[in-house]
N, C-alpha and C positions, 0 to 999 in steps of 0.2 A: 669538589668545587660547588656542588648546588646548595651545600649545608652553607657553605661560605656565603654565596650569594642569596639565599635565603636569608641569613645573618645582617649582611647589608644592607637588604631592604629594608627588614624589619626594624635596621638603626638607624638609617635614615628615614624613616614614617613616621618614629616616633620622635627626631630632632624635630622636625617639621612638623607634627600634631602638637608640640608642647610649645614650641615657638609661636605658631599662631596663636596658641588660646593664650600666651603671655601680651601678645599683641596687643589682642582683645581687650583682656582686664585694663592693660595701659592704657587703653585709651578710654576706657569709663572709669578709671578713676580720673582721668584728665578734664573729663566733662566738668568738675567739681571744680569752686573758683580756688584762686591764687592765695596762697596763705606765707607768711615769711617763715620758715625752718631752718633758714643754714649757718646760723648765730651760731654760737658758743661752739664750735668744731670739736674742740675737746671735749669739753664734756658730754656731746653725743656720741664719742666713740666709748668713753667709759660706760655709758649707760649702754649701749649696745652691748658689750663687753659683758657686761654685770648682768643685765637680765636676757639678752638672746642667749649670748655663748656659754656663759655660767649659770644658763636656772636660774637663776639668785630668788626669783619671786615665787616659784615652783614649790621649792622646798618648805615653805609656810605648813602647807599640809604634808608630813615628813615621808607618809606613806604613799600616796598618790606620785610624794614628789619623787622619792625613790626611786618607783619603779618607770616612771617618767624616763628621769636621767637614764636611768640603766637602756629603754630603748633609743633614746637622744643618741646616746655615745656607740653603740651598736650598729645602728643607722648609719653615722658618719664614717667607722670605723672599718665595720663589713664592708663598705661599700667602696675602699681601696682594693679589696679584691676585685669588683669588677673591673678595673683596668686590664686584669690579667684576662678574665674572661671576654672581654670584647677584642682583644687582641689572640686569645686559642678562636675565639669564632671567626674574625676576619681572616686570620693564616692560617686554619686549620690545624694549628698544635694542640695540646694540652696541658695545661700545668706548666708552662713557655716559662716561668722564673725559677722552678725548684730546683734546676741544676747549677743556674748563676749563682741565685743568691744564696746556695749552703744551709749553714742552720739556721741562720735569719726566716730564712722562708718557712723553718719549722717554729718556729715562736710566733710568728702572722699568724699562720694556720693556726697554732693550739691558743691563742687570742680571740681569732674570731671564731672561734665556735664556742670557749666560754661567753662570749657576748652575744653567739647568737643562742644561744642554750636560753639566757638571759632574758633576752628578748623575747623568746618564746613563752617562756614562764610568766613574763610582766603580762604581755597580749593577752594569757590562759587569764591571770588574774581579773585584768580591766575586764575581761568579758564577763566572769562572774561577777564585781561588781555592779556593773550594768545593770546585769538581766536576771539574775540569780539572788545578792542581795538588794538591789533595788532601790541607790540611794535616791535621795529624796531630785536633787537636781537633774536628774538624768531624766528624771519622770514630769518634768513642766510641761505645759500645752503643749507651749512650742518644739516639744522634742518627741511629738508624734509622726507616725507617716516618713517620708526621704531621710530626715537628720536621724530619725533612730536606725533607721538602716545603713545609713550612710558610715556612723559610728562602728558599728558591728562589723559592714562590707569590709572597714578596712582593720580591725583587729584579727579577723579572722583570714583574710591577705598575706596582711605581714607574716600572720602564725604561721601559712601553707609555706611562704616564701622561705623561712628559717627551718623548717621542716625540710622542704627540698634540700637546701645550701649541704643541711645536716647526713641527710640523706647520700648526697651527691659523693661527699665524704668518705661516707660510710662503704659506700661500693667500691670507691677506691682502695678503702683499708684491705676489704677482704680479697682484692685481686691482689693487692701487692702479698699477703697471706700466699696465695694460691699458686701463682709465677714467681714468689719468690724475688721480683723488679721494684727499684723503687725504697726509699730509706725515708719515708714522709711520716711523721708522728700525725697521729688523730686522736687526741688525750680524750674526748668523749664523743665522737663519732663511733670508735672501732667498738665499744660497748655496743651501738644501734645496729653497727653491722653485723656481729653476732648473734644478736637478737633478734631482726628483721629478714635482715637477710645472708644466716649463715648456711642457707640447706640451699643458697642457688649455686648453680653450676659457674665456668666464667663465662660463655655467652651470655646465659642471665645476666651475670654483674655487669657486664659491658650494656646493655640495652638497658638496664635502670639508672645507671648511672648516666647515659648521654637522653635518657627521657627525665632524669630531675634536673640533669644542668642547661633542658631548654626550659624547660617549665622553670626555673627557676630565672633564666636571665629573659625569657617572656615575659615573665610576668612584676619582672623588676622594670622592662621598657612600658608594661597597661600601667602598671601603678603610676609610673612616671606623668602618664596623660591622666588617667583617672583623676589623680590626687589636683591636676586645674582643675578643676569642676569640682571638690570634695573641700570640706573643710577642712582639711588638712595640709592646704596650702599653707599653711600659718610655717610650716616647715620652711620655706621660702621667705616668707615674708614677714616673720617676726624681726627680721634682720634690720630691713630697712625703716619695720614699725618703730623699733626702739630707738631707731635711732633720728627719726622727727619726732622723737616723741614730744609731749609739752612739757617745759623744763621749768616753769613757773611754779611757784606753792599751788599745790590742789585748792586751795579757798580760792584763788584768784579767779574771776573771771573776766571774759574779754568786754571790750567794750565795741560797739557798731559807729564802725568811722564815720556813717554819717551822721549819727546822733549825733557821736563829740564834737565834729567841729563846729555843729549847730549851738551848740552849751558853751564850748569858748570863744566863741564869738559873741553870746549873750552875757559873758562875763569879760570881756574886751571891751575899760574902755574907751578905747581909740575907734571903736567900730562906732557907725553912725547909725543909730535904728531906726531913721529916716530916709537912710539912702536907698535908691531905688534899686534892687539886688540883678544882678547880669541875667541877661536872656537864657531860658535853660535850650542845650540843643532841641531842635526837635525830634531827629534823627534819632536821639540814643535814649536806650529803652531805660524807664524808670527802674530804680534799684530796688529790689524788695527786700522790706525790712524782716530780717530773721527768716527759716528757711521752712517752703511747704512741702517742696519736692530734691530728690537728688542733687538735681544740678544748682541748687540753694546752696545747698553743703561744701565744704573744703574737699582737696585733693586727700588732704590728710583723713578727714574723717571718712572719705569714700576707700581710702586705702584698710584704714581699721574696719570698717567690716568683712573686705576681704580677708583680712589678717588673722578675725573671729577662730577660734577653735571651735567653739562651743561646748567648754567645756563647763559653764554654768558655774565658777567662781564667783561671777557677778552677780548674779542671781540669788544668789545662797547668801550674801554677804546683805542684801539690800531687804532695809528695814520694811520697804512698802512690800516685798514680794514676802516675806516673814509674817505679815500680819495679815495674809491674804486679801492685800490689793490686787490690783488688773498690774498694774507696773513689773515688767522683769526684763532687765537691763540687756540679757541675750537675746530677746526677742529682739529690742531696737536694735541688735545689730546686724542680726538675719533679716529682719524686714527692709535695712537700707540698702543689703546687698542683695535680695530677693529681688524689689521695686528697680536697682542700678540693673540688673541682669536683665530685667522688661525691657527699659528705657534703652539699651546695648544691642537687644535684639531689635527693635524698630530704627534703630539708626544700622543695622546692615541690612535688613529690607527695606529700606525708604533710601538710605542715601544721607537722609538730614531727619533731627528731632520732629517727631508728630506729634500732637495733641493725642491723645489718646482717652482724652477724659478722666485720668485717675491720677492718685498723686499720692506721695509718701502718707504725707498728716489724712486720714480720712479712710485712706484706703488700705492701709497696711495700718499704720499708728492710729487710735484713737486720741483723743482729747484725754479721757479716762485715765490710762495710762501714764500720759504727761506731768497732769496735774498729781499725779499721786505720787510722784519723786521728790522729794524734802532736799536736794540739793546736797546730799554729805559728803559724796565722793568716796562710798565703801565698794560700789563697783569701780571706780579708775584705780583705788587702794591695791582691790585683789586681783584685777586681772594680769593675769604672768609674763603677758606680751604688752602690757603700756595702751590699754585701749580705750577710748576715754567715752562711754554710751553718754556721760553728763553733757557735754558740750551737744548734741545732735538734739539734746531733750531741751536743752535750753535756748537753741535754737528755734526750735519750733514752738516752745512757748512763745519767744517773742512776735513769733509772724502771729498766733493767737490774739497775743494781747495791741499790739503795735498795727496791724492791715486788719485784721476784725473785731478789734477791740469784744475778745471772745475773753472771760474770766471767770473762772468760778466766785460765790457772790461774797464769799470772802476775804479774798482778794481784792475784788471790785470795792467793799467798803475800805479797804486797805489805803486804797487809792484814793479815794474820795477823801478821806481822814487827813493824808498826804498835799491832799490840794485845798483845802481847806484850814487845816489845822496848821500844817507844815510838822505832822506826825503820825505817827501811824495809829494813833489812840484816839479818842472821839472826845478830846478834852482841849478847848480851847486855849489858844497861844497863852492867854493872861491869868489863866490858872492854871501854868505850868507847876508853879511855885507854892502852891497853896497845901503840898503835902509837908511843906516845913513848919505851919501852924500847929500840926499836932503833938510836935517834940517836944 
């Protein structure tokens, strides 16, 4: 009874550690204003379909994406085993389905151990990639210090956890070996268990076997809280990414409602430009144009940097971080959820938003950076969860250009060409035409 109630606690700590910190993120990404996403129903569930549940965008790079899926589907699949194990831990059985379910239960088992075998193998590999060959994106500023650890903490996690599972197995193999009890196939455990542990006695098997199946469903409940805090929430939340995701062609972009209705109204002509225009409240705080800080941004785009993997597809794809600009598209989405996570922690010790003196654009983003984005849309292209760093970049261009009329000075002659010319070239309206005399 205390393994039990032991059991208990440890599963009710961790409903209620991952509940709140789900809370939490809800409600900073809720800081973020109202944006419409629940158009086209259908075709958000095929998009969800197609790139959460199917990879679809993963497999671009065929090896990364491989071994991807391979722990995608492991993940989901191992993880109908713990039903069994939170119900051996609450009522104290073991192995509570293998006599119901017959051979059924031996095709799960000899399934999830090639998948966890799988699993193990993909985790061995990404870790070597990482840190051993050393691709190029793993290696960006911003993946110095917590995010390179944070990366490794949980390859090398998952690998202990699959390890255990295998383990846990394997002990079982060699006791039904030993008493002779028990008709349970282990197609690649009873190999570990001959090897690791074919010289223990069956006390031994009994004590490594109930020390891999806590350490194994422990640390399948740390991972559970861990992984809110970790980027690898995206586990979670690519689900609901894809499925707001923006369903417009990638050239498009949005327009700021207050502008347009100011331009169709100067194109309105029933509108009087004489007429004396309504009292504004005074009550309600002016809207700022384009965003400086967090709560500028959409729900959506506060949800995509939680969604972030980082796993630098965007990065790698983008022409300004390739030519050695300041610009790299993973950072803006670590710095919007870095700066949301500030912003999160002074709204639970205060109660309410504090000035705190600092702000996304300045203090996390530079100008630099912003400006050196050409607008193509290779990081919303390759990212495998639908994450759009363009939109948050051109957002805060505009509070640049629009509330500080801040622009780099080619640009600024851009404009001036624009207002003057009604072009973007420094050539007078009345020799538009004057390149047809040379024909």
């Amino acid at each position: 009874m205390i393994s039990q109630i032991i059991f208990a606690i440890l599963l009710l700590a961790t409903a209620v550690l991952f509940g709140l910190r789900l809370k939490t993120i809800r409600r900073n990404i809720l800081l973020g204003k109202d944006i419409e996403r629940k158009d086209r129903s259908a075709d958000r569930w095929k998009n969800m379909a197609r790139v959460a549940l199917g990879q679809g965008k993963m497999v671009t790079r065929p090896v990364a994406g491989f071994f991807h899926i391979l722990i995608y589907v492991g993940f989901v699949l191992i993880n109908i085993e713990m039903f069994e194990i939170v119900v051996d831990g609450l009522f104290g059985g073991h192995r509570t389905f293998s006599n119901s379910m017959g051979g059924l239960y031996n095709i799960l088992i000899g399934s999830f151990e090639f998948l966890g075998f799988g699993v193990l193998l993909s985790c061995i590999i990404f870790l070597i990639r990482r840190n051993v060959v050393r691709i190029r994106r793993f290696h960006l500023k911003e993946m110095g210090g917590w995010p390179k650890s944070d990366a490794n903490i949980i390859l090398i996690w998952e690998s202990l956890l699959m390890f255990a599972f295998l383990s846990m197995n394997a002990c079982d193999f060699r006791l039904q070996e030993l008493t002779g009890e028990g008709s349970i196939g282990f197609p690649l455990s009873q190999y570990l268990g001959n090897t690791l542990y074919g010289g223990l006695d069956e006390s031994a098997l009994h004590m490594t076997e109930r020390f891999m199946w806590w350490f194994h469903i422990v640390g399948v409940m740390g991972f559970a809280v861990y992984v809110t805090y970790s980027k690898h929430l995206h586990i979670f939340f690519a689900f609901p990414n894809t499925y707001y995701a923006n369903l417009e062609p990638k050239g498009k972009l949005t327009n700021m409602e207050a502008v347009m209705k100011e331009v169709q109204m100067m194109m309105d002509p029933n509108v009087d430009p004489y007429a004396t225009p309504a009292p504004a409240d005074p009550e309600a705080t002016p809207e700022r144009f384009g965003a400086k800080d967090v709560t500028d941004l959409t729900w959506k785009q506060l949800l995509d940097s939680y969604t972030c993997t980082e796993c630098g597809r965007c990065s790698s794809e983008c022409p300004a971080n390739q030519t050695g600009k300041l610009l790299s598209p993973r950072k803006i989405m670590m710095d919007t959820r870095d700066r949301l996570e500030e912003v999160g922690k002074s709204l639970d010790g205060n109660g309410k938003p504090v000035d705190d003196g600092k702000a996304l654009l300045g203090d996390y983003i530079l100008e630099e950076e912003l400006w050196a984005c050409t607008s193509c849309n290779a990081c919303v292209e390759a990212c495998p969860v639908d994450i759009d760093p363009l939109s948050i970049i051109v957002d805060m261009r505009r509070y640049l250009i629009m509330e500080e009329s801040k622009s780099p000075e080619s640009i600024t002659v851009m404009f001036n060409n624009i207002e003057n010319n009604g072009a973007p070239w420094a050539f007078s309206a009345m020799d538009r035409d004057k390149w047809k005399d040379e024909l």
